[in-house]
ZAPA-503647 format. One record per residue (C-alpha): x negated, z, y negated; residue in one letter. Coordinates in nm, 3 decimals, always signed. Example, Ala and Ser with C-alpha at 12.3 -4.5 7.8 and 13.67 -1.06 7.14 Angstrom:
! ZAPA-503647
[[-1.230; +0.780; +0.450]; "a"]
[[-1.367; +0.714; +0.106]; "s"]
//
This chain:
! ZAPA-503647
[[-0.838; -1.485; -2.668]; "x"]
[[-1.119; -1.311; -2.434]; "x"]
[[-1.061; -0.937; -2.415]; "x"]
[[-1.328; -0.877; -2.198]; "x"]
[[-1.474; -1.086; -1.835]; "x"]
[[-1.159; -1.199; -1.661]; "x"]
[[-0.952; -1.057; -1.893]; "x"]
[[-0.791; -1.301; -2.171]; "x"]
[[-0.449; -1.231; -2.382]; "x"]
[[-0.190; -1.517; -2.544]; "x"]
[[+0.042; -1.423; -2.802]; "x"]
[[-0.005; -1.100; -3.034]; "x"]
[[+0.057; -0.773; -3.151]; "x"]
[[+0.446; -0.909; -3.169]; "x"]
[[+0.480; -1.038; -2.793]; "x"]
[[+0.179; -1.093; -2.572]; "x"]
[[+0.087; -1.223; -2.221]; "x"]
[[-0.206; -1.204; -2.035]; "x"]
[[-0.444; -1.408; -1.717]; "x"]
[[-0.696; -1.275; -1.509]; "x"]
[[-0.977; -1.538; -1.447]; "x"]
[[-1.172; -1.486; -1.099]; "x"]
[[-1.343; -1.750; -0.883]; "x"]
[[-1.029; -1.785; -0.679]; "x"]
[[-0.835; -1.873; -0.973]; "x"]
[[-0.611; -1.769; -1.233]; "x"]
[[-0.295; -1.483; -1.193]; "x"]
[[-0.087; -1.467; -1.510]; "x"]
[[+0.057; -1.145; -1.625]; "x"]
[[+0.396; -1.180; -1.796]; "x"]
[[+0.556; -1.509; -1.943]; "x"]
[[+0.583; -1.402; -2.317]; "x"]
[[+0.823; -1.643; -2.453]; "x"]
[[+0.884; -2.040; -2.410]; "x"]
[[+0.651; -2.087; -2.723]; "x"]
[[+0.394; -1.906; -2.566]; "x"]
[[+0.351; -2.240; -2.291]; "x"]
[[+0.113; -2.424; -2.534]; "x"]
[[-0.094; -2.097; -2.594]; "x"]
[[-0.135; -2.118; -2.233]; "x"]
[[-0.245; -2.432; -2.167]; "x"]
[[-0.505; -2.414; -2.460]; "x"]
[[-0.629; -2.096; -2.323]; "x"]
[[-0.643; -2.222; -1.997]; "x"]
[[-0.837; -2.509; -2.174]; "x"]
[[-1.120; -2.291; -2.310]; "x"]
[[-1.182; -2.114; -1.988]; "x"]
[[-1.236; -2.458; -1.824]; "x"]
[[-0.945; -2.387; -1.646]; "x"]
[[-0.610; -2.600; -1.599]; "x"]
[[-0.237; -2.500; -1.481]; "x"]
[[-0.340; -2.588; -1.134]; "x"]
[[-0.611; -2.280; -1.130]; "x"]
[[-0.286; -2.039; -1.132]; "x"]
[[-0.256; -1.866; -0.817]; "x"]
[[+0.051; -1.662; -0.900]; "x"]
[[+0.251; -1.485; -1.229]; "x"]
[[+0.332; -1.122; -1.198]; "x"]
[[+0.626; -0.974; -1.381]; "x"]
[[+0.608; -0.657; -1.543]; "x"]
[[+0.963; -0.633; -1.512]; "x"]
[[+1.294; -0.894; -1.595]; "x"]
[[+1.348; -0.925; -1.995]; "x"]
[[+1.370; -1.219; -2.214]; "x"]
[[+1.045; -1.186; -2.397]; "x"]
[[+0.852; -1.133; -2.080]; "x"]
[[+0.992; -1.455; -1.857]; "x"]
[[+0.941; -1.698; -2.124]; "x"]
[[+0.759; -2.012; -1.975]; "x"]
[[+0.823; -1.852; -1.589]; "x"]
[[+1.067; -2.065; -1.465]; "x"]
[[+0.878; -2.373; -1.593]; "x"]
[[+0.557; -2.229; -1.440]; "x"]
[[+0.729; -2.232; -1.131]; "x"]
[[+0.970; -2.519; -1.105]; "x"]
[[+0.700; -2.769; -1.297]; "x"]
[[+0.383; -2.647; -1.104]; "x"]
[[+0.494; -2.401; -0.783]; "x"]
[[+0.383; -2.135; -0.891]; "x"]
[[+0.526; -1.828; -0.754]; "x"]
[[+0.660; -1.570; -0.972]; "x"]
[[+0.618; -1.211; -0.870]; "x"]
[[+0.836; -0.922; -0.977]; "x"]
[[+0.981; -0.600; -0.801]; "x"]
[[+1.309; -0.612; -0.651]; "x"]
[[+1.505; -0.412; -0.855]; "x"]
[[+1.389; -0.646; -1.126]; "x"]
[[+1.509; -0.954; -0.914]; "x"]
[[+1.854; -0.980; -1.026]; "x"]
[[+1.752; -0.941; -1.420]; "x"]
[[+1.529; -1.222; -1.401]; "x"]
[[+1.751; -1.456; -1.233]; "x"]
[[+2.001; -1.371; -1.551]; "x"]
[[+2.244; -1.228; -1.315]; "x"]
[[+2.230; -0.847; -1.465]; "x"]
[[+2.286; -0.803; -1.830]; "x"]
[[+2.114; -0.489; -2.045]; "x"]
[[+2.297; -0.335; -2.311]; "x"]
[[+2.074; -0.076; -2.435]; "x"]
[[+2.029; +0.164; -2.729]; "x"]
[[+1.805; -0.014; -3.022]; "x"]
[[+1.716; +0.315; -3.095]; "x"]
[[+1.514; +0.366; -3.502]; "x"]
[[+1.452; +0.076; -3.665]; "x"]
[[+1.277; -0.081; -4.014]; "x"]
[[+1.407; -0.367; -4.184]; "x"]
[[+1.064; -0.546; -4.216]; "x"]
[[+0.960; -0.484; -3.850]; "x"]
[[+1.285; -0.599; -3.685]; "x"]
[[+1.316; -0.873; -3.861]; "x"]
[[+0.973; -0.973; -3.810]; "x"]
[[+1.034; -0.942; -3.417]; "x"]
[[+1.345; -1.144; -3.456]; "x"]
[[+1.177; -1.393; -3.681]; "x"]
[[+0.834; -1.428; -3.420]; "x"]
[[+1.098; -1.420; -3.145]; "x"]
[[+1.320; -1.721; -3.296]; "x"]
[[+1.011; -1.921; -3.358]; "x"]
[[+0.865; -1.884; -2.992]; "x"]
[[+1.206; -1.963; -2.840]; "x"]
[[+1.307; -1.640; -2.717]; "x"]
[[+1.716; -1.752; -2.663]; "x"]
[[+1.532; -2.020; -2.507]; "x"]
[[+1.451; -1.816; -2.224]; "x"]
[[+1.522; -1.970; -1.865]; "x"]
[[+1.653; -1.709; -1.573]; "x"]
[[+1.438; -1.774; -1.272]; "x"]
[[+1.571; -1.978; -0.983]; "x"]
[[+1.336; -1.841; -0.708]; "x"]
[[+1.131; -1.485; -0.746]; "x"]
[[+0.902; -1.331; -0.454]; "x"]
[[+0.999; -0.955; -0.420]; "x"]
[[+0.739; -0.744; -0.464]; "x"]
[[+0.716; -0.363; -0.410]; "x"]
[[+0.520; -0.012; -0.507]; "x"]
[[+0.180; -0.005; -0.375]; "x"]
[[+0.178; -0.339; -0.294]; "x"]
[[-0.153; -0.559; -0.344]; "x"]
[[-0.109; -0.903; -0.377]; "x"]
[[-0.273; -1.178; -0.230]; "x"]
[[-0.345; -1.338; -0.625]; "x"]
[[-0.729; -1.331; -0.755]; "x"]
[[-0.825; -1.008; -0.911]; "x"]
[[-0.569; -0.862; -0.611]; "x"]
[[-0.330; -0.695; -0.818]; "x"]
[[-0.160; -0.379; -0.735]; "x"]
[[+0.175; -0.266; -0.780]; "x"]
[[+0.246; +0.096; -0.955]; "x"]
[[+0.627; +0.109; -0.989]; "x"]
[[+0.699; +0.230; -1.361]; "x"]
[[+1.093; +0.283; -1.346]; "x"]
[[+1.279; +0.374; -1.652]; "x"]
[[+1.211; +0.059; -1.905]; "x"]
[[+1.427; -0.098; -1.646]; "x"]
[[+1.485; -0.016; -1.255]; "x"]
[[+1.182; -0.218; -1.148]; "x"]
[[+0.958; -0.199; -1.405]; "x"]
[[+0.605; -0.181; -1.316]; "x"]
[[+0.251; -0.126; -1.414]; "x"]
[[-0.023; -0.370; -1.242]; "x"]
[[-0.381; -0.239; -1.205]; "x"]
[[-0.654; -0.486; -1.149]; "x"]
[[-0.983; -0.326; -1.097]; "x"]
[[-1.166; -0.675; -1.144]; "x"]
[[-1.110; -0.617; -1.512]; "x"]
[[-1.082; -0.265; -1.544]; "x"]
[[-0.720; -0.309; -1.667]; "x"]
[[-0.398; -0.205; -1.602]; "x"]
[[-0.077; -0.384; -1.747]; "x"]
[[+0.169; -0.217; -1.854]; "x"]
[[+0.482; -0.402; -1.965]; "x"]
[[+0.730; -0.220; -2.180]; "x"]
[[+0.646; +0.126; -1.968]; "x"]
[[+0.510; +0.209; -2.317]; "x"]
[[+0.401; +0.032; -2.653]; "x"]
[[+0.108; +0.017; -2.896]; "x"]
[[+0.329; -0.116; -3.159]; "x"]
[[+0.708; -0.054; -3.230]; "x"]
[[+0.819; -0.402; -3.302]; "x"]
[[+1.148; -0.218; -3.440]; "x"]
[[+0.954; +0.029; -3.698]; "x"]
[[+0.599; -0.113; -3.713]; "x"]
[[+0.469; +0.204; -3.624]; "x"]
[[+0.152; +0.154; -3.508]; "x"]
[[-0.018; +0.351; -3.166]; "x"]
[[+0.066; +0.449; -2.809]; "x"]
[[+0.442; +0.539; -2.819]; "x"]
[[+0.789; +0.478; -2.585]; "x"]
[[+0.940; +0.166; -2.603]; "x"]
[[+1.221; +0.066; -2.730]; "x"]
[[+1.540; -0.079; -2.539]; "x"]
[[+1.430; +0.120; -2.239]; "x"]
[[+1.739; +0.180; -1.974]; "x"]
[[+1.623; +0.517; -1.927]; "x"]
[[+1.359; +0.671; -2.194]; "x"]
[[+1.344; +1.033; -2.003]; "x"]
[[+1.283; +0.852; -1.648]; "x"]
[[+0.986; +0.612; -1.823]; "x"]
[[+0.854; +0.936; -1.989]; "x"]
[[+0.813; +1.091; -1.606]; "x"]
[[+0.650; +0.731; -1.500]; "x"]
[[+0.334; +0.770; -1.694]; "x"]
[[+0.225; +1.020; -1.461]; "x"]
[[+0.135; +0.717; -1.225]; "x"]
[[-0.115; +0.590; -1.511]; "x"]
[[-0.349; +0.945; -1.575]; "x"]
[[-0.574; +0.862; -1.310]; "x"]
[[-0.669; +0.520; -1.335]; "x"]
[[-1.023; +0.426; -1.372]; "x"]
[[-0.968; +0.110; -1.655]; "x"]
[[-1.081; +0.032; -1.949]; "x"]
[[-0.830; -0.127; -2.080]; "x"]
[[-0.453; -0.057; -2.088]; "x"]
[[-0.244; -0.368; -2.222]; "x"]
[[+0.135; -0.372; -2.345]; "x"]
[[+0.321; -0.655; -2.392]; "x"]
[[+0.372; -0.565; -2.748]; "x"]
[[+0.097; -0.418; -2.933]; "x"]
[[-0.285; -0.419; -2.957]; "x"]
[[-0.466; -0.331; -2.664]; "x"]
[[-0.596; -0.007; -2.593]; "x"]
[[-0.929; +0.105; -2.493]; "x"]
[[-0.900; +0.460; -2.544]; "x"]
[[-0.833; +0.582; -2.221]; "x"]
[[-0.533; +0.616; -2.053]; "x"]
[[-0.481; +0.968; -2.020]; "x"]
[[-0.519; +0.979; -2.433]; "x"]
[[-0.239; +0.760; -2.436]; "x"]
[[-0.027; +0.934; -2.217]; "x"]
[[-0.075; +1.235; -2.423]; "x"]
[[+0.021; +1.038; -2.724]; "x"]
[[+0.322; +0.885; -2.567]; "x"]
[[+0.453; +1.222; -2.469]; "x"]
[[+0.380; +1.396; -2.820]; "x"]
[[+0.547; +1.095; -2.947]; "x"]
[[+0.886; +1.100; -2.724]; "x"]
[[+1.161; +1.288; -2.878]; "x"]
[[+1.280; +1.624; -2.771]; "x"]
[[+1.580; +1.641; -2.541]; "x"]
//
């Protein structure tokens, strides 16, 4: 689906991915889940684009349900895959989380389970090779992505801002839907490492000049980033 010029999403409000069309190519954002591979060829498909236009695929940070299709990206096609290094070892499969599930609904959770079964998500490969990437870094990708470390979802989570389409992704540094309660808006995460940490990382968002602001779960925002920071924050609970 086209969000906007260069922008285009795969997946949903559930889990959702994300490529950045420019003249120099394609750079994917996130790897949603294995399901999410044919979504990306038939998106690539209506931009007149193929799997040899991608450049690069930049990890917001080392879960399941954001590697999905990374590893075959990369060991079908060479395509690098980008994340920070203190994300590394997660996506290689050699850390393992264990963290809080935090509230939950019966109908939402079992919806994300349910989505998450369909697309594959135990099917999720660890990657074999990753190129380390770092705060503040821009990388050589079209739309020349930059880095904004994001820590607290997990060590090296990130944020990447590219101007080209007046977006900034965001990962699981925040949500716009809970996939755990369904509730519905700019809000933490959920299985974040370390929610107080993540809350002080959305400082590095307020002054951002986008448009758009895209989690990989939950519908896009357009209503400026420093609203949703606000939100988030009224939204955390109190220590």
């Amino acid at each position: 689906m086209q969000l906007a010029p260069h922008l285009h999403r795969i997946g949903n409000d559930i889990v959702a991915a994300y490529l950045v069309d420019t003249d120099e190519g394609v750079t994917v954002i996130d790897a949603g889940l294995p399901g999410h591979w044919s979504e990306l060829l038939a998106e690539l498909a209506a931009m007149g684009r193929s799997v040899g236009d991608v450049r690069g695929l930049v990890l917001t940070h080392g879960d399941s349900d954001h590697i999905g299709f990374a590893e075959r990206l990369r060991s079908e096609h060479g395509v690098p895959v980008h994340i920070h290094e203190a994300d590394a070892a997660r996506a290689r499969g050699e850390v393992k989380t264990d963290n809080s599930w935090g509230p939950m609904k019966l109908g939402p959770t079992a919806g994300f389970m349910a989505y998450g079964m369909r697309k594959g998500m135990l099917r999720s490969k660890p990657l074999k090779e990753v190129v380390t990437v770092r705060d503040g870094q821009v990388l050589d990708l079209p739309g020349a992505p930059r880095i904004i470390g994001m820590p607290g979802h997990s060590p090296g989570s990130v944020a990447v801002h590219v101007p080209v389409a007046g977006a900034v992704f965001v990962g699981d540094a925040l949500t716009t839907r809970h996939v755990l309660t369904g509730r519905q808006g700019p809000q933490p995460a959920p299985f974040t490492d370390d929610p107080a940490e993540a809350l002080a990382s959305l400082r590095r968002l307020e002054d951002l000049p986008v448009q758009w602001l895209l989690p990989g779960h939950g519908a896009p925002w357009s209503g400026g980033v420093t609203e949703a920071v606000r939100a988030i924050r009224a939204a955390a609970p109190q220590a």
